[in-house]
Each structure stands twice: as C-alpha cells, then as structure tokens.
N, C-alpha and C positions, 0 to 999 in steps of 0.2 A: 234121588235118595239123599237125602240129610240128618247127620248124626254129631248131637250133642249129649253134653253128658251134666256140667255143673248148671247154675242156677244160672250167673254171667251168660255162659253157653248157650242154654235154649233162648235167654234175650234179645243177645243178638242173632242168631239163627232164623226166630219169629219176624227179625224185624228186615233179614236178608230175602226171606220169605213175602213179605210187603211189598219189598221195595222191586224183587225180581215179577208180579205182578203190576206192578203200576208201569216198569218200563217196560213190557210185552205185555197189554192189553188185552192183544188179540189172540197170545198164546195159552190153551189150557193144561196149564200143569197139573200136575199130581204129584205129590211130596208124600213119602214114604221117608222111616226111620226111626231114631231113637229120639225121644219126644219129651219134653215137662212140662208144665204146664200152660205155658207160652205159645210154643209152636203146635201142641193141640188145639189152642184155643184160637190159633191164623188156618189151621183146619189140616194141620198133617196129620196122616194117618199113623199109629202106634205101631211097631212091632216091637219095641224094648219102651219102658217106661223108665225115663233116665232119674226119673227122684228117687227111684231106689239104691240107684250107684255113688250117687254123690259124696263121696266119702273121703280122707285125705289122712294118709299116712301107714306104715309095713303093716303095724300090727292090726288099724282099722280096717285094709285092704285086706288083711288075711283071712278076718273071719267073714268076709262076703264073696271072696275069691270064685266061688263056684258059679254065684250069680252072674258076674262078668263073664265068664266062660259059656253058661247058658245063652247070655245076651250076646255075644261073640259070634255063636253058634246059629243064634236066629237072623241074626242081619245079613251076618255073610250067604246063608241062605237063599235069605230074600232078594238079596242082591242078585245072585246066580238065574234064578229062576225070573226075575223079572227085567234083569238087562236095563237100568236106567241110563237116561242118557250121561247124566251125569253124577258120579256121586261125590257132594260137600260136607264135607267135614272140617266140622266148627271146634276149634283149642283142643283140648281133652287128648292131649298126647300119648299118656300112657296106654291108652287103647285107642285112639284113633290112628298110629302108627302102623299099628299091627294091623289092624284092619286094611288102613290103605295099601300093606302089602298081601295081605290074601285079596282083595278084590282085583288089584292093578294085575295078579298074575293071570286073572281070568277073563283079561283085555277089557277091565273098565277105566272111564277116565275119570280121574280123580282129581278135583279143587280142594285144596287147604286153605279156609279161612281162619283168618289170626293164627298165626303161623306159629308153631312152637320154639319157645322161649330160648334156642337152641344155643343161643348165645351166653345164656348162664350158667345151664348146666348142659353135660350128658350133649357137650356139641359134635360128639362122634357120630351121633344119630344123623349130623346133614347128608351120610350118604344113602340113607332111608329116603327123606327127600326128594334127594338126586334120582334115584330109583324108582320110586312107587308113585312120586307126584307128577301130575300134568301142569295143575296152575297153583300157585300161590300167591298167596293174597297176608299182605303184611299190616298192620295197624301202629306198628310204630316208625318212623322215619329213617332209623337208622340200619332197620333190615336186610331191606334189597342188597344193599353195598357190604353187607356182611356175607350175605349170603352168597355176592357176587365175586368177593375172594376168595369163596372155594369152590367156585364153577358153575353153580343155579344161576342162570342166565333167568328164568322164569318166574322170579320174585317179584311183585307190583304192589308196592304200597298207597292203600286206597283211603288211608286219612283214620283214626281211631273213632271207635261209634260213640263214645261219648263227648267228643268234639263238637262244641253247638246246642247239644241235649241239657247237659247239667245244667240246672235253676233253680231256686228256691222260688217257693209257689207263694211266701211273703216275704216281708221284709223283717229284718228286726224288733220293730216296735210292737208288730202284728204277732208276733212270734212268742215277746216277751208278755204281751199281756194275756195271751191263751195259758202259757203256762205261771203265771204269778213269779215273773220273772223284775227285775227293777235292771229296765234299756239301760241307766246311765253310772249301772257297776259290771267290773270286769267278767265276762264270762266265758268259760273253756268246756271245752265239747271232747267226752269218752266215749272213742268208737272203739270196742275190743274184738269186732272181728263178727262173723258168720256163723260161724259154726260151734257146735257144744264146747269141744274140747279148748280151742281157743279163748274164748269166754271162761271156760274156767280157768287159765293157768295167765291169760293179759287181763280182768279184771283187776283180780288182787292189786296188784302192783300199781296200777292203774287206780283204785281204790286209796292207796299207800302218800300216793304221790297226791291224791286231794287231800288227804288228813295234812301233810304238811307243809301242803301249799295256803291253806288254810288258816292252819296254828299262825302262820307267817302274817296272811293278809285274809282276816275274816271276809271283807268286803265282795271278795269274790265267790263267784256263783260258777257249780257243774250241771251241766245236762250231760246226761247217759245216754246216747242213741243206741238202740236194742234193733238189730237188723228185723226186716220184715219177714224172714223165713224164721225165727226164734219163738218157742210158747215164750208167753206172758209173764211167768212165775220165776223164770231162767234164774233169769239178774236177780230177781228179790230174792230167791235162795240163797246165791254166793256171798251179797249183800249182805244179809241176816246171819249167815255164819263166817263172816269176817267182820262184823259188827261186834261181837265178842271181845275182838283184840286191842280195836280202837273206836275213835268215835268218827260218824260218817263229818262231812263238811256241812255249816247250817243250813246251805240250800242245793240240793243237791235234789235235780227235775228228771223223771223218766218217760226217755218219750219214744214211741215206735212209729216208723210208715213217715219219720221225717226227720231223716237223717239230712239232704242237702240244708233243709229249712236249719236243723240246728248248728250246722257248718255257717251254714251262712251267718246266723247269730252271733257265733261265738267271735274272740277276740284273738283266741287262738287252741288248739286241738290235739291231743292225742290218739294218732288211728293207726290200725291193725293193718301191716303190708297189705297189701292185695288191690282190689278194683276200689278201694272206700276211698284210697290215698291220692288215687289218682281222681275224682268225684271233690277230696281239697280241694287239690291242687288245683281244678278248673273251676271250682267258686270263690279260690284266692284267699282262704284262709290260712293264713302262717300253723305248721303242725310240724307235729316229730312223727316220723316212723317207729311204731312199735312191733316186736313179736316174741313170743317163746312156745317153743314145739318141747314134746316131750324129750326125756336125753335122750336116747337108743335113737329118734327120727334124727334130731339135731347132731349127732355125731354119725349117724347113715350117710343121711340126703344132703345136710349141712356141708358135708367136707367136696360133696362132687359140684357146689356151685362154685364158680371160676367166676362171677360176674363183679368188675371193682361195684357197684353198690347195688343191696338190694332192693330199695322202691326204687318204682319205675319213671315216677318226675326226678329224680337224678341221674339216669342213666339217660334220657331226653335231654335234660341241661348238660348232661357231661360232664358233671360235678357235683361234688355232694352239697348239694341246695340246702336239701333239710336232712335234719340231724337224723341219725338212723339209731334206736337201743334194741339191739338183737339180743336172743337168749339172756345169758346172763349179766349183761350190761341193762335191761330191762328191769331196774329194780324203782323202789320210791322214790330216794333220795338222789337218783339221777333224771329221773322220771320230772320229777318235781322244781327241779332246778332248770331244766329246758325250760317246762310250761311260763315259769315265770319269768323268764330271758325273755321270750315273747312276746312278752306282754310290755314291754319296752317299746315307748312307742318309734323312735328312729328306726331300732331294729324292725318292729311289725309293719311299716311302712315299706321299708328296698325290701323284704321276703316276698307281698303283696307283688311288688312290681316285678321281681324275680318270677315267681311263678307264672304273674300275663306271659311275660318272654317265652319261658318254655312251653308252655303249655299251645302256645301259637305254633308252636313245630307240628302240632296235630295233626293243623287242618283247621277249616273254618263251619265243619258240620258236612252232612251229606254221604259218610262213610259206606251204610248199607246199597244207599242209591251207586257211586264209583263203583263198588263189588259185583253189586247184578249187572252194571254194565258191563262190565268184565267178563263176569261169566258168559254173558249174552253173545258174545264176541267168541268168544270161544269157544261157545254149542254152535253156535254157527258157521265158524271154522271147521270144528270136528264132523258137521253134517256135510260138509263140502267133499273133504278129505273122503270120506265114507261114502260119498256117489261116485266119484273118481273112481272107487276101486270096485265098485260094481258095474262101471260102463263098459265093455265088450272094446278089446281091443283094436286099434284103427289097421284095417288093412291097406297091408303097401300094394305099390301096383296101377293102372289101368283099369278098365272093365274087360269083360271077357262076353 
C-alpha cells in the first residue's frame, strides 16, 4: 500500500514506484492507495483519489474535512482486509500520522518516506514516529542525527529526489529567443507559488517589487513562471486587477511547464517557500525566499514553527544563504531591494558558488533507487522474521 496526498507527493511516490521495480524485476507487486495522477499513471490502483485533498490551511481544510475522513475511512479499510506487506507513506503528515497509527495497531508495517518536517514544527509528534513507524526514510541530511537525539535509531537518509533530476531542457539563449526575450539584459524570474491562494496574496507584492525595480533600471526584464497545476487565466486576472494601481514592468514574459528553464534564464529570482526554492537552489540561481499566508493561518501555524529558518536550502547550509521575506516583511519595496542586490555581479557570483556547496549535501542523484533498496531490505527482513514465527518449535531431547 502506498499513500500520498500533495502533487510533490504522488511524484515521488510514482517515481518510488519505478525504482522499487527496476531493483526486484522478478518480483510482482501490486500497489494499492491514495493515488494522483502520477502513481495512476506507473499503474497503482485507486482507493482515494489524492487531487481532491490537496489543500493547505484551518479554514481550507475545514470546509473538506469530511472528505478526508471518508478517505481515512477507505484506506484504513483496505488496509485491514488486504494485509499488505508493506505499507509506504510518502510526506503528507497531517493524515499520514494518523493513519500510520490506526494501521501499525492492526500489526502492519509501516515505511515513512520523506519523513515529516518534525524538526520545524509540532516536534512532539517524534513520539508518533517512535510508535507507529517501522522504517524511515529521510531526504534531507540532517534528519537521522535529529532524529537520533531523541531515540529513532531507524532513521536512514537516502539522498533528496531532486538531487541529480533538476535541469533546464535549454539554455539561455534558447530560452530567450522563444520568448522575445534580449539574452544580453538583466533578467529576474516570479515564482509565486502553487496553489490559488498563494498566488493571490505572493503576486501582488511580487508585482510591486517589478514596478519598482523597473522605474529604477528599465533595462531589465521579468518572466512569471505559472506552476503547471494552475489554469491559464490565474495570473492574467490578478495581473489585470492590480494593473489598475500601477503600471506592469515593459517586458514582463509569461510562461507555464518551464519553470527550471526560466530559473535557469534568469539572473536572479523571486520564489514561493516550498519545493520551487529548492528546484533554485540546484539550478544555482541567486533568489530570495518569499511567502505570506492568510493572518488567522500565520498567527495559527506561524507561531508552532520552531525552525531558525524557513527555506530549506538554509536549513542544509546552516545558515541563512538566502534572504528569507515572510508574511509581513513580504512587501515591494523590500521585495525589490533584494532582487536588485542580486543582481550585483560579485555578490551573484559567491551565492552561485554558495548554493553548489549546499546543495552537494543532497546527494549526487539516485534517491528513489537508495529508498527501494531500503525498503527491499526490510520486506525481506520482515518476511524472514515472519517464518521464524511460524516454524514449529525445536524439540529437546533424543528420539524415542
């Protein structure tokens, strides 16, 4: 059984999915679980369709709350009645926790892939962990050894999956002439994030910070990377009714389905915390961490994270690399004052080289392949364990 939930989630999942085939050829699995459209399409079968959960935040999670309960309700089911050997679950904490303890008390074994964040926030949860999991599996370096000051001895960091993956499918040049872009002036790349809500409250400001980076230095040019799960019209709404206040920058490109391509372009980037920052960070473009949550989420969720920094290429270097504008610090005119720090070439140079450093703590690629070995290892262990206990105990004595 295998269950994910976000978009990130079923990617890697599908791609655990791959890899745990290619290294057991000869074994035929069957993957059952919570599924999107990734690990349907590597051939798991559905019992929850996870692109209806994908949701983030109190008030978002509330009005779908019963869905999750439903889907709760169907896996742990299907778990019972079919006994898998194993069941993997991939990030998605908030209900893969809970799951791994209704399934673990009905003696199944449980792998955590990309182990929850537990070091940021809500780290009281490691004795859920400690209880309900059999193996973990960490993707960042600094895990295990956290994990192993409070007693998880069974933490294994197997290298992060986009270690080796992230590339840009052109170059610069190749890049700038599809979009009538001019290779030999400065250009900065707005990533606002995933998902609707984000998008609407990190554009603006994000918008803000080109109008007066702009007024400053016309010469340079924006591209907008528009995530590939977003319609089409998103951005050119927010856009057109924030066009109203001011005026956009004169060259300002909107492109979807190439995001690393416009990373790679640019000269330096503004992007949304999450998986995008870290997708920079390994194509070595100099960027700032942006974000702002609704207040009620940011005064919730905001006050239980305990982590000194938010993006996660600083929490791997161990220092704040890149510049981090959270909630209210998130406005134009600071927004706009990084982008063009950046753009300095001394400084855009040691960030570049800064970044290689950290981002080498990775891993050099192969993360999904490490995991299935892993797991491999320990279905085979567990099936050992489990003849043992069904072999007829050795009698003492002579014959008779």
């Amino acid at each position: 059984m295998i269950v994910a939930g976000e978009a990130s989630g079923d990617a890697h999942a599908a791609s655990l999915v791959r890899a745990l085939r290619e290294r057991a050829p000869q074994v035929e699995f069957k993957f059952f679980g919570s599924t999107g459209a990734q690990m349907r399409g590597v051939g798991v079968e559905s019992i929850v369709r996870a692109d209806e959960l994908a949701i983030m935040g109190i008030v978002e999670v509330g009005k779908v709350l019963p869905k999750f309960w439903r889907a709760f309700r169907e896996l742990k089911r299907a778990a019972i009645e079919r006994e898998p050997d194993a069941v993997i679950l991939v990030d998605w904490p908030e209900f893969n926790l809970r799951l791994a303890r209704a399934l673990h008390r009905k003696g199944l074994r449980i792998v955590y892939y990309i182990s929850p964040q537990l070091w940021a926030w809500r780290s009281y949860r490691v004795r859920n962990i400690r209880r309900d999991v059999d193996q973990l599996l960490c993707i960042l370096p600094f895990e295990p050894e956290w994990y192993a000051r409070r007693g998880i001895t069974h933490a294994e960091f197997v290298g992060h999956p986009l270690a080796g993956e992230v590339h840009a499918r052109d170059d610069r040049a190749e890049f700038c002439a599809r979009h009538d872009l001019d290779s030999k002036r400065p250009i900065i790349a707005l990533l606002p994030g995933s998902r609707h809500k984000e998008i609407e409250r990190i554009l603006p400001p994000m918008l803000d910070a080109a109008a007066i980076v702009s007024a400053q230095k016309s010469e340079i040019q924006f591209v907008l990377a528009i995530a590939p799960n977003r319609p089409a019209g998103e951005a050119e709404a927010i856009i057109a009714a924030w066009r109203s206040e001011s005026n956009l920058p004169d060259v300002l490109r909107i492109v979807q389905h190439e995001t690393r391509e416009a990373l790679a372009a640019a000269d330096s980037a503004a992007v949304a915390s999450g998986t995008a920052t870290l997708e920079a960070a390994l194509v070595g473009t100099p960027f700032v961490i942006v974000y702002k949550e609704s207040a009620i989420n940011w005064h919730t969720l905001g006050r239980l994270i305990n982590a000194e920094h938010f993006g996660l290429i600083n929490l791997i270097a161990g220092e704040r690399l890149v510049t981090e504008l959270m909630q209210h610090d998130l406005t134009g005119e600071k927004l706009a004052k990084e982008l063009l720090s950046l753009l300095d070439r001394q400084r855009n140079e040691a960030l570049r080289v800064r970044l290689r450093e950290a981002t080498a703590k990775l891993g050099a690629g192969g993360a999904s392949l490490r995991a299935a070995d892993a797991i491999l290892s320990k279905l085979q262990e567990w099936r050992q364990d489990k003849t043992k206990l069904s072999e007829p105990p050795a009698v003492a004595g002579g014959s008779s």
